[in-house]
BALOBA-1460 file (C-alpha; in Angstrom, 3 decimals):
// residues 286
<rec num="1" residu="x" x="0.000" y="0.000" z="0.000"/>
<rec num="2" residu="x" x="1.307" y="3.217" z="-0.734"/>
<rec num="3" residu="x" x="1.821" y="5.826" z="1.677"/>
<rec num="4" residu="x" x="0.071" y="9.246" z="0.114"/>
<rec num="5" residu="x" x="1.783" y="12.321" z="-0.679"/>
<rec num="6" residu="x" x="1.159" y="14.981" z="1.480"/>
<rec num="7" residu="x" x="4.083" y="17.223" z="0.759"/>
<rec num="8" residu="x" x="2.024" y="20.231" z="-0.754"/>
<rec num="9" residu="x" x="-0.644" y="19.945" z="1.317"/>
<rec num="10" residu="x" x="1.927" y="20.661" z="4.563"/>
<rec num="11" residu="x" x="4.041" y="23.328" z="3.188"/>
<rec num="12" residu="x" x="0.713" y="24.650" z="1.854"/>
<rec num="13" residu="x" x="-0.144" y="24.869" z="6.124"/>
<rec num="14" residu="x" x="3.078" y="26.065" z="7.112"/>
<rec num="15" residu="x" x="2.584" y="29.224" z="4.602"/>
<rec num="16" residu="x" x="-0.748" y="29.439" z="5.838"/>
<rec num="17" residu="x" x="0.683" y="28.877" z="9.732"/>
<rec num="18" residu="x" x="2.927" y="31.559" z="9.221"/>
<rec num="19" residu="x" x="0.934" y="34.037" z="7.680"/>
<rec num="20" residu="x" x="-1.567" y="33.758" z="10.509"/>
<rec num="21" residu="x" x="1.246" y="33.862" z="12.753"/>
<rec num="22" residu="x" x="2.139" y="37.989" z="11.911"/>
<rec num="23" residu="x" x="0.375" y="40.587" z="14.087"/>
<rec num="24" residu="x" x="-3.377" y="42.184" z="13.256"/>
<rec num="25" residu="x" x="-3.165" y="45.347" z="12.136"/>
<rec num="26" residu="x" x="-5.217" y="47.786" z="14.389"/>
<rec num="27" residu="x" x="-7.855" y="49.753" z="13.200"/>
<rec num="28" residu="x" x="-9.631" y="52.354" z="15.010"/>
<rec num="29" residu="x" x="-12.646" y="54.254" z="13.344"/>
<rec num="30" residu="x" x="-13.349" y="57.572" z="14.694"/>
<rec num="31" residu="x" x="-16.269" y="59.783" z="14.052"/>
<rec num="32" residu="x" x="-16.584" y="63.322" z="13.160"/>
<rec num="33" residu="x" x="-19.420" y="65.405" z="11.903"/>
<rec num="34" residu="x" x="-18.629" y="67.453" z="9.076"/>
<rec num="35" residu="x" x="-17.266" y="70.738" z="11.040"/>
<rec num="36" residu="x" x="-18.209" y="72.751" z="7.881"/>
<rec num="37" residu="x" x="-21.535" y="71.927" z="7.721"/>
<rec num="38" residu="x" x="-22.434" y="71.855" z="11.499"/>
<rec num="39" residu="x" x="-20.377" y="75.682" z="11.333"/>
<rec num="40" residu="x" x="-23.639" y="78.373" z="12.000"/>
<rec num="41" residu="x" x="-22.749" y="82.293" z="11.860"/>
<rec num="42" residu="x" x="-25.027" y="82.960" z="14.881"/>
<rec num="43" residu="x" x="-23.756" y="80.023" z="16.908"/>
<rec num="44" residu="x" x="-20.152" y="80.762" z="17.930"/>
<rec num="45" residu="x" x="-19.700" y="77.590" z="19.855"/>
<rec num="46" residu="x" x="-20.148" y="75.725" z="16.500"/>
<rec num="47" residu="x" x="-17.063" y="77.066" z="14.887"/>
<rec num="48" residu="x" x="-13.420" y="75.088" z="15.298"/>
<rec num="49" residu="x" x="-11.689" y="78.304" z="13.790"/>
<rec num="50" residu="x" x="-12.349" y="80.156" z="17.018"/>
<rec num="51" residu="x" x="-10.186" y="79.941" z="19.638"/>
<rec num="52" residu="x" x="-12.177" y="78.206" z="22.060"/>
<rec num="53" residu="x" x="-12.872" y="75.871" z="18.830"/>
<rec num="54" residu="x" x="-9.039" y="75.051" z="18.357"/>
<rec num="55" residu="x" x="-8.752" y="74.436" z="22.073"/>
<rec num="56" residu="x" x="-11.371" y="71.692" z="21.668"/>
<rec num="57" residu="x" x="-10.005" y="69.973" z="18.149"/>
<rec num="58" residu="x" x="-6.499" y="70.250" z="20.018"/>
<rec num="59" residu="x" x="-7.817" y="68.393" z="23.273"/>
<rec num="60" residu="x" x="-9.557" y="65.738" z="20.789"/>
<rec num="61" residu="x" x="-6.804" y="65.288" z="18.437"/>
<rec num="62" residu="x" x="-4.364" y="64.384" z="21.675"/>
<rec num="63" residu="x" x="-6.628" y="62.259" z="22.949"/>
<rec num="64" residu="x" x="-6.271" y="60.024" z="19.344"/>
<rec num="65" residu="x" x="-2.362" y="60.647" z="19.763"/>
<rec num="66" residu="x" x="-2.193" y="58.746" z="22.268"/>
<rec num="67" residu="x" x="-3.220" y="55.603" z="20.252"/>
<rec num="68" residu="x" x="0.101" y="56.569" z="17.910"/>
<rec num="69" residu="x" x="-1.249" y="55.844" z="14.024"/>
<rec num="70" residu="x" x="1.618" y="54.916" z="11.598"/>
<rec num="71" residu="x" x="-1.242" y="55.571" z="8.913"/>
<rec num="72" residu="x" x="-4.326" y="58.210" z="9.300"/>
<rec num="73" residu="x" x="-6.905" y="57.689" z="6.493"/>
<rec num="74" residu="x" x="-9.507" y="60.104" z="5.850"/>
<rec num="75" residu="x" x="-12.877" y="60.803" z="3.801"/>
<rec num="76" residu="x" x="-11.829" y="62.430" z="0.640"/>
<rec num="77" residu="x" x="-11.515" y="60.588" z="-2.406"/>
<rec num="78" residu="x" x="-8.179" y="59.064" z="-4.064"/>
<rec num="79" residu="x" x="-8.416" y="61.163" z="-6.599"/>
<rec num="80" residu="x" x="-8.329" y="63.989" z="-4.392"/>
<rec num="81" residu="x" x="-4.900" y="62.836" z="-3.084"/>
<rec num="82" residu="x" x="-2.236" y="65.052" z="-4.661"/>
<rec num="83" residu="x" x="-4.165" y="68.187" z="-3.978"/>
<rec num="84" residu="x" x="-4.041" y="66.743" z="0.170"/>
<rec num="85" residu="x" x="-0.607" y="65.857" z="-0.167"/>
<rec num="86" residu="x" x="0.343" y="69.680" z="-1.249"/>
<rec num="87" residu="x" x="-1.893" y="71.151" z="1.120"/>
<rec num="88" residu="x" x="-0.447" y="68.845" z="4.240"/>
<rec num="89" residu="x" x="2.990" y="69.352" z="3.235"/>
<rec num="90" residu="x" x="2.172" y="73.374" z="3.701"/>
<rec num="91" residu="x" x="0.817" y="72.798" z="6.483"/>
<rec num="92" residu="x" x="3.799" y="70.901" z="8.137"/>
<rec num="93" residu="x" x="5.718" y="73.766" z="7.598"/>
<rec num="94" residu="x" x="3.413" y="76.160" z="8.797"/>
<rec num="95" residu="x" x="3.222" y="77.723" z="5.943"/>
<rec num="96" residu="x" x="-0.984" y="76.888" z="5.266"/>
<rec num="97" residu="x" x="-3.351" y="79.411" z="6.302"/>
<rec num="98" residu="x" x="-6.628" y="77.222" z="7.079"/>
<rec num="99" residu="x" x="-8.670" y="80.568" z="7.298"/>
<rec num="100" residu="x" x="-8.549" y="81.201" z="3.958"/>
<rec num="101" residu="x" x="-9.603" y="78.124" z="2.559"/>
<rec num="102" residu="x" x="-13.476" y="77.407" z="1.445"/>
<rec num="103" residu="x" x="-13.225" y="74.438" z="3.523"/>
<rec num="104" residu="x" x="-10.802" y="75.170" z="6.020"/>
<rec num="105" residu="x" x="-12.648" y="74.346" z="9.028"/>
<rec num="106" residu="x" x="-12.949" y="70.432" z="7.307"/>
<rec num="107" residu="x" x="-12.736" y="67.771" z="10.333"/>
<rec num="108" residu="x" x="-9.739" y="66.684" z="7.420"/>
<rec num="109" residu="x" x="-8.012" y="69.638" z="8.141"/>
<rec num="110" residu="x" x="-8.511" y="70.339" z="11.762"/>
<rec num="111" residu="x" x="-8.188" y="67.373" z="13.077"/>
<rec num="112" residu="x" x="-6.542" y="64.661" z="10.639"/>
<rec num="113" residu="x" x="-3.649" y="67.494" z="9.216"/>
<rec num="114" residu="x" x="-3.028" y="68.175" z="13.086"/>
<rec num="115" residu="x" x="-3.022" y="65.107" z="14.832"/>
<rec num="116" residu="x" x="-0.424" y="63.684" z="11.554"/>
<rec num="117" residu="x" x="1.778" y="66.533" z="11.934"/>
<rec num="118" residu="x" x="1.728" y="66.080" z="15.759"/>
<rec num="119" residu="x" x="3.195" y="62.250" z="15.049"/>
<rec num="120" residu="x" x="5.190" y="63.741" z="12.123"/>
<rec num="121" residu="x" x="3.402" y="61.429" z="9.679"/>
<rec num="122" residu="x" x="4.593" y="61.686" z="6.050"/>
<rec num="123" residu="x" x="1.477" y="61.525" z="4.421"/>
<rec num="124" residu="x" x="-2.932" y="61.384" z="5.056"/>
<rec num="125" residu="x" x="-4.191" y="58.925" z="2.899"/>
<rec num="126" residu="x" x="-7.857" y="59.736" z="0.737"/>
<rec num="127" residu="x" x="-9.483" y="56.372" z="0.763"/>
<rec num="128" residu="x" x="-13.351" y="57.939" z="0.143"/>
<rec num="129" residu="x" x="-15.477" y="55.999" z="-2.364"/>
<rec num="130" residu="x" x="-18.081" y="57.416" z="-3.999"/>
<rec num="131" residu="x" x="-22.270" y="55.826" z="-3.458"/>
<rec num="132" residu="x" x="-24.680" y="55.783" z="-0.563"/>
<rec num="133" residu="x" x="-27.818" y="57.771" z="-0.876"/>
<rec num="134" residu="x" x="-29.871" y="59.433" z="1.105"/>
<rec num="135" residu="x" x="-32.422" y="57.502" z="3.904"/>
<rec num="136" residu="x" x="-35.002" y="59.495" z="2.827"/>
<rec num="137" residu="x" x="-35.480" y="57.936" z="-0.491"/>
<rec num="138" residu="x" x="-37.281" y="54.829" z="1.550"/>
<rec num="139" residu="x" x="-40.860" y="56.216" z="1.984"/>
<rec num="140" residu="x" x="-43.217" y="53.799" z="0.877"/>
<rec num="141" residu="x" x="-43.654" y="49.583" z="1.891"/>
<rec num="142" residu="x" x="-44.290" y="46.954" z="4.198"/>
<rec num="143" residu="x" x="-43.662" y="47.849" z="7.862"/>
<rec num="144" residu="x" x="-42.148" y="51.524" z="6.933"/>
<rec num="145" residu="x" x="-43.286" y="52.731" z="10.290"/>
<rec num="146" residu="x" x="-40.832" y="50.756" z="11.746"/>
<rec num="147" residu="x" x="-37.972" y="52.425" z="9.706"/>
<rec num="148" residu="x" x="-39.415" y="55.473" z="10.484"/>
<rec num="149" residu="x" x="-39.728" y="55.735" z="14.138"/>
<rec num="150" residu="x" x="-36.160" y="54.740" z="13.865"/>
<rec num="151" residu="x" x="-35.237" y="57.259" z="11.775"/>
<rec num="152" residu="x" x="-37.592" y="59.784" z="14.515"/>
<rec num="153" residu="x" x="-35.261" y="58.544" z="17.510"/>
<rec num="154" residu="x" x="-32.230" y="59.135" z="15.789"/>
<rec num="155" residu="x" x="-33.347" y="62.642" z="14.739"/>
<rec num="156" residu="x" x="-34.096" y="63.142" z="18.176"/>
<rec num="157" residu="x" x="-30.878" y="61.866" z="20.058"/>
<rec num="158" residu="x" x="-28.565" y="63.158" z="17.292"/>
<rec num="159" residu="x" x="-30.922" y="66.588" z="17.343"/>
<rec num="160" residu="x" x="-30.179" y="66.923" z="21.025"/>
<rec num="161" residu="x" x="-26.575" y="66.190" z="20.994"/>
<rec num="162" residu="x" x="-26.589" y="69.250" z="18.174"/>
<rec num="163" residu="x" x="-28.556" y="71.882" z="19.783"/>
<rec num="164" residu="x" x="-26.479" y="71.626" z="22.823"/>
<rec num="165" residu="x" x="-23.549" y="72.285" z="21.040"/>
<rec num="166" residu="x" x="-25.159" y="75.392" z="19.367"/>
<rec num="167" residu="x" x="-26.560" y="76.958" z="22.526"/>
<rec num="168" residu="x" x="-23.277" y="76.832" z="24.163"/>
<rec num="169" residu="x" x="-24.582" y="73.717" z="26.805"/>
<rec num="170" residu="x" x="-21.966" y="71.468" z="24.933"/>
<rec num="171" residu="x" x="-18.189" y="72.065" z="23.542"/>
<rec num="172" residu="x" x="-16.973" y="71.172" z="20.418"/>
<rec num="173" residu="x" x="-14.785" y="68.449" z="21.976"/>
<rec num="174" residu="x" x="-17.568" y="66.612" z="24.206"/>
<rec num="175" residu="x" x="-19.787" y="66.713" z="21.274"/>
<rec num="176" residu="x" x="-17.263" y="64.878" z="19.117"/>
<rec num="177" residu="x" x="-16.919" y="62.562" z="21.771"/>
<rec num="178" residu="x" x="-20.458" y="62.009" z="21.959"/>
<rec num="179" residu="x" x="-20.617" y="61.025" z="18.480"/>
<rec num="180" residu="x" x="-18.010" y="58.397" z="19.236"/>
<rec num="181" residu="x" x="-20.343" y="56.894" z="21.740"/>
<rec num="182" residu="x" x="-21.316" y="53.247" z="20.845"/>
<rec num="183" residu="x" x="-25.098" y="54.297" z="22.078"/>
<rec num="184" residu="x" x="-25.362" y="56.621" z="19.394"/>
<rec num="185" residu="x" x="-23.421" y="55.204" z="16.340"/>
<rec num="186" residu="x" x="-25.397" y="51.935" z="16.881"/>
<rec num="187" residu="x" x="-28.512" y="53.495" z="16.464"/>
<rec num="188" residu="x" x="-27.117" y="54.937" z="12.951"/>
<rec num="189" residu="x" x="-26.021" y="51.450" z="12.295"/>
<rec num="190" residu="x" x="-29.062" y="49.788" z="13.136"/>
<rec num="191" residu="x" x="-31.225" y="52.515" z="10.522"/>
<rec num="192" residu="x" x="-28.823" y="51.669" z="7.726"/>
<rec num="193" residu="x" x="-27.802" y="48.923" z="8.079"/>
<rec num="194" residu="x" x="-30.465" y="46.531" z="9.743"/>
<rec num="195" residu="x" x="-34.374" y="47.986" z="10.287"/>
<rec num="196" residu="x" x="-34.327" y="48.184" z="6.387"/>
<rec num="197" residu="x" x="-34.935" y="44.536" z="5.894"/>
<rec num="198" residu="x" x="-38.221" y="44.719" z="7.407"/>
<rec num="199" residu="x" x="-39.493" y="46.740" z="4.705"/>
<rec num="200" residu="x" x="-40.847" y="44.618" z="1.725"/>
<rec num="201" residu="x" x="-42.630" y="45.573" z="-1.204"/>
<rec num="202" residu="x" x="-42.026" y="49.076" z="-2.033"/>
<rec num="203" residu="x" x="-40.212" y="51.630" z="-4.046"/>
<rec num="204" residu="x" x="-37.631" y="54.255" z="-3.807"/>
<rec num="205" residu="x" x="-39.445" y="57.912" z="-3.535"/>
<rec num="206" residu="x" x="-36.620" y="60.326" z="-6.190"/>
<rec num="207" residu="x" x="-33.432" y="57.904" z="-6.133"/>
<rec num="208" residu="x" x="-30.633" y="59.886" z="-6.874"/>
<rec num="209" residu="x" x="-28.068" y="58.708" z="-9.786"/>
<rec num="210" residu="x" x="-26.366" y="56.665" z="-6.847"/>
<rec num="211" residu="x" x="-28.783" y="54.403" z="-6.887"/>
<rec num="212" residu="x" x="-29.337" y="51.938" z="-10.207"/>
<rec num="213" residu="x" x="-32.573" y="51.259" z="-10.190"/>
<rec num="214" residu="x" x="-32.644" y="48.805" z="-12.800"/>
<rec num="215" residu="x" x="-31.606" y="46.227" z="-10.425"/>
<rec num="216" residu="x" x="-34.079" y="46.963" z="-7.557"/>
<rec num="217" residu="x" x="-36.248" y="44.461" z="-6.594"/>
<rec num="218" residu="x" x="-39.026" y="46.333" z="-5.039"/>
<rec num="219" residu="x" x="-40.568" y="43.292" z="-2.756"/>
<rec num="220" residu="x" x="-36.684" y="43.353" z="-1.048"/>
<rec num="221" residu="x" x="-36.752" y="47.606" z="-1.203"/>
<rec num="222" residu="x" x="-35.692" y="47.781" z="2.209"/>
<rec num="223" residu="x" x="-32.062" y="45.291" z="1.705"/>
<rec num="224" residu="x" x="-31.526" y="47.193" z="-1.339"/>
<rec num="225" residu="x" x="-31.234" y="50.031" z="0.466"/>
<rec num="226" residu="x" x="-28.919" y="48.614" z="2.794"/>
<rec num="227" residu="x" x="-27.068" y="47.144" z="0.058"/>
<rec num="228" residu="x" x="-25.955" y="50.716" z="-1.353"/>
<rec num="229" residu="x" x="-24.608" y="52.004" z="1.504"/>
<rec num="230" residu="x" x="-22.814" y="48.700" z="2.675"/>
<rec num="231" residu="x" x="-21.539" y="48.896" z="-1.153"/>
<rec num="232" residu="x" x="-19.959" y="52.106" z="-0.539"/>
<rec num="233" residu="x" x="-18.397" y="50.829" z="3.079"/>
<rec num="234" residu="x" x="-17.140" y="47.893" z="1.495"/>
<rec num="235" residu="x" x="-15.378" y="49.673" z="-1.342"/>
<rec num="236" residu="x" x="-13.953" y="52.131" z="1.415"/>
<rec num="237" residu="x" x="-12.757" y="49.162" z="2.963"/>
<rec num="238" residu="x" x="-10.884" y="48.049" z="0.404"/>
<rec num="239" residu="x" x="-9.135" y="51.196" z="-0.460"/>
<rec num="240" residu="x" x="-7.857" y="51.555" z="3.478"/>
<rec num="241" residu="x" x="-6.646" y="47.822" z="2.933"/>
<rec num="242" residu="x" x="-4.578" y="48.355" z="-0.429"/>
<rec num="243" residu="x" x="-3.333" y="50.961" z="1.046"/>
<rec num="244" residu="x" x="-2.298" y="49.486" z="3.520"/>
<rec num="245" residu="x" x="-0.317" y="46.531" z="1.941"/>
<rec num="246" residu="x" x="1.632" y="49.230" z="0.370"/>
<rec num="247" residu="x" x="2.502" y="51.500" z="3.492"/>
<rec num="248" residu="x" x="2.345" y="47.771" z="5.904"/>
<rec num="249" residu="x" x="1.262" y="50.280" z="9.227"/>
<rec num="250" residu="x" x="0.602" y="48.776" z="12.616"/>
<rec num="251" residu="x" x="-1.579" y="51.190" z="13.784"/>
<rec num="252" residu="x" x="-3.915" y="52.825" z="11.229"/>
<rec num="253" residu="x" x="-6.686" y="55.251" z="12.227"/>
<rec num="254" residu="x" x="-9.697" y="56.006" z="10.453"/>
<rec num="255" residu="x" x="-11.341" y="59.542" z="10.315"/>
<rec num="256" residu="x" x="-15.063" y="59.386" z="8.546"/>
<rec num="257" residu="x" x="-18.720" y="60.435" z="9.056"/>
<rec num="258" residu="x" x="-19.573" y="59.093" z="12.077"/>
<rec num="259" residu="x" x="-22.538" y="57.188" z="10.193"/>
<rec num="260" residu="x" x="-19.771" y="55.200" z="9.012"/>
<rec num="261" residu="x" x="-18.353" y="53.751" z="12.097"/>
<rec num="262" residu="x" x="-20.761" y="50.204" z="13.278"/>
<rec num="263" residu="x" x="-20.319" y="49.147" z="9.511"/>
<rec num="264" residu="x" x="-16.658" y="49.961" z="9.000"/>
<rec num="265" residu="x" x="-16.175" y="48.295" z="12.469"/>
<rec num="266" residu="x" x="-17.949" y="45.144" z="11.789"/>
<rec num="267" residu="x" x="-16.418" y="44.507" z="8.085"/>
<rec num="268" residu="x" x="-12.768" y="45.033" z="9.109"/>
<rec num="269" residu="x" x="-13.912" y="42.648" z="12.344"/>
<rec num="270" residu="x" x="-14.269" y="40.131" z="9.584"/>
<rec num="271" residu="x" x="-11.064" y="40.435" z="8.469"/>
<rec num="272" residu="x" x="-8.472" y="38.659" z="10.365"/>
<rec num="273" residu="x" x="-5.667" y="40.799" z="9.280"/>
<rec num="274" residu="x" x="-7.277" y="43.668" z="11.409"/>
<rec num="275" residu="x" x="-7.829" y="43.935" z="14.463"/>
<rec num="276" residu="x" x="-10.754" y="46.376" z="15.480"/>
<rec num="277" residu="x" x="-10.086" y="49.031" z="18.195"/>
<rec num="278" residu="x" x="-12.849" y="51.116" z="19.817"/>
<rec num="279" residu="x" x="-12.318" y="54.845" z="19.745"/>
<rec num="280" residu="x" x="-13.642" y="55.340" z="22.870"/>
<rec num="281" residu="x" x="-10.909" y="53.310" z="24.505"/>
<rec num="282" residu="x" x="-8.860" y="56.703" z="24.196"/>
<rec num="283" residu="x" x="-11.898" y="59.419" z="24.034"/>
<rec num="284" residu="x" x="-13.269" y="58.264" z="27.089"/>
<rec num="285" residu="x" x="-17.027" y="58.406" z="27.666"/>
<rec num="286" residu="x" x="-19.873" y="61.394" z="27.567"/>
């Protein structure tokens, strides 16, 4: 009887062995709202370019520091890159004026260009994909109201959180620490990403060009709405991780919407070349 030949088969474990065998690369998602757009001329508190503003994206951005990123990413596209890469390299020499840019007071800017120049980082990477949709656009179908009152509480909590920061009851900082909070980004995550599929049988009200509505299959309207935004997370996802075989970081930290952060979390938890770490772990908790 002849003995098989496994030879292949056990150097094809061993690569596999020592390929699992390297560390995880860490991955921490952090949350911002877009400082530009949350910016109100009659609300003072709501502006980073004030001083009392730069005191708070200071506090916040040394707070992330302390994690120590060898790679920051942020949400711009790639294609945006080489404009970010002139505009950071100013800016490490102090020689970029953020006041007199259109979107100088861009979460990108005030936080991601100062907490990479604080670790003397050579570069912030643009790793943006373009998709998702607005919530809105599911109106109509089976069981609506129950993606609707979800939608209602989130308005509400999220609605709070903002009108505290405008009337002064909040700071900048605590209200970006807020958003990091898992009892607020879950309830984005649960209105994208899972109350969806309980709506059957309806149809998009005005679908933007994001959405190809050729492919919809109105009696699953609610997982095809879920599907475009996980499409767009998923292709974010994969420019972080190409990136990231190129610049091979330890540490990378992730600056998006804070919509973004229960998805991004639970698709790079399914990768076991990452290792997921909780921003709050370093914001603390408000």
């Amino acid at each position: 009887m002849k003995t098989p030949i496994l030879f292949p088969l056990a150097l094809a474990l061993s690569a596999t062995s020592f390929a699992q065998s390297a560390p995880p690369t860490e991955v921490m998602i952090v949350g911002s709202d877009h400082l530009s757009q949350i910016y109100r001329k009659d609300s003072p508190n709501t502006d980073v370019l004030t001083s009392p503003g730069q005191r708070d994206a200071a506090r916040f951005v040394a707070a992330l520091a302390k994690y120590r990123p060898d790679m920051v990413v942020v949400e711009r596209l790639p294609e945006e890159q080489p404009r970010l890469d002139s505009l950071y390299a100013l800016y490490r020499q102090d020689k970029l004026d953020l006041t007199t840019l259109p979107d100088g007071r861009s979460e990108v800017f005030q936080l991601a260009f100062r907490l990479g120049r604080q670790l003397q980082l050579p570069r912030i990477y643009c790793v943006n994909a373009p998709g998702g949709t607005s919530q809105g656009i599911l109106h109509t179908g089976q069981n609506i109201a129950l993606y609707q009152n979800a939608g209602k509480e989130l308005s509400k909590v999220a609605g709070e959180k903002k009108a505290a920061l405008q009337n002064g009851q909040l700071s900048l900082h605590d209200y970006l620490v807020a958003l990091n909070q898992p009892a607020l980004y879950n309830l984005v995550y649960r209105l994208r990403y899972i109350t969806p599929a309980r709506v059957t049988n309806g149809r998009f009200t005005n679908p933007d060009a994001m959405v190809d509505t050729a492919f919809v299959n109105p009696k699953y309207i609610g997982a095809e709405l879920i599907s475009v935004f996980k499409n767009r997370d998923y292709k974010i996802y994969s420019n972080v991780v190409v990136q990231a075989m190129q610049a091979r970081p330890k540490r990378i930290l992730a600056l998006f919407g804070a919509a973004h952060i229960g998805s991004l979390n639970s698709i790079f938890a399914e990768d076991p070349e990452y290792r997921v770490v909780t921003s709050n772990r370093y914001l603390g908790r408000k």
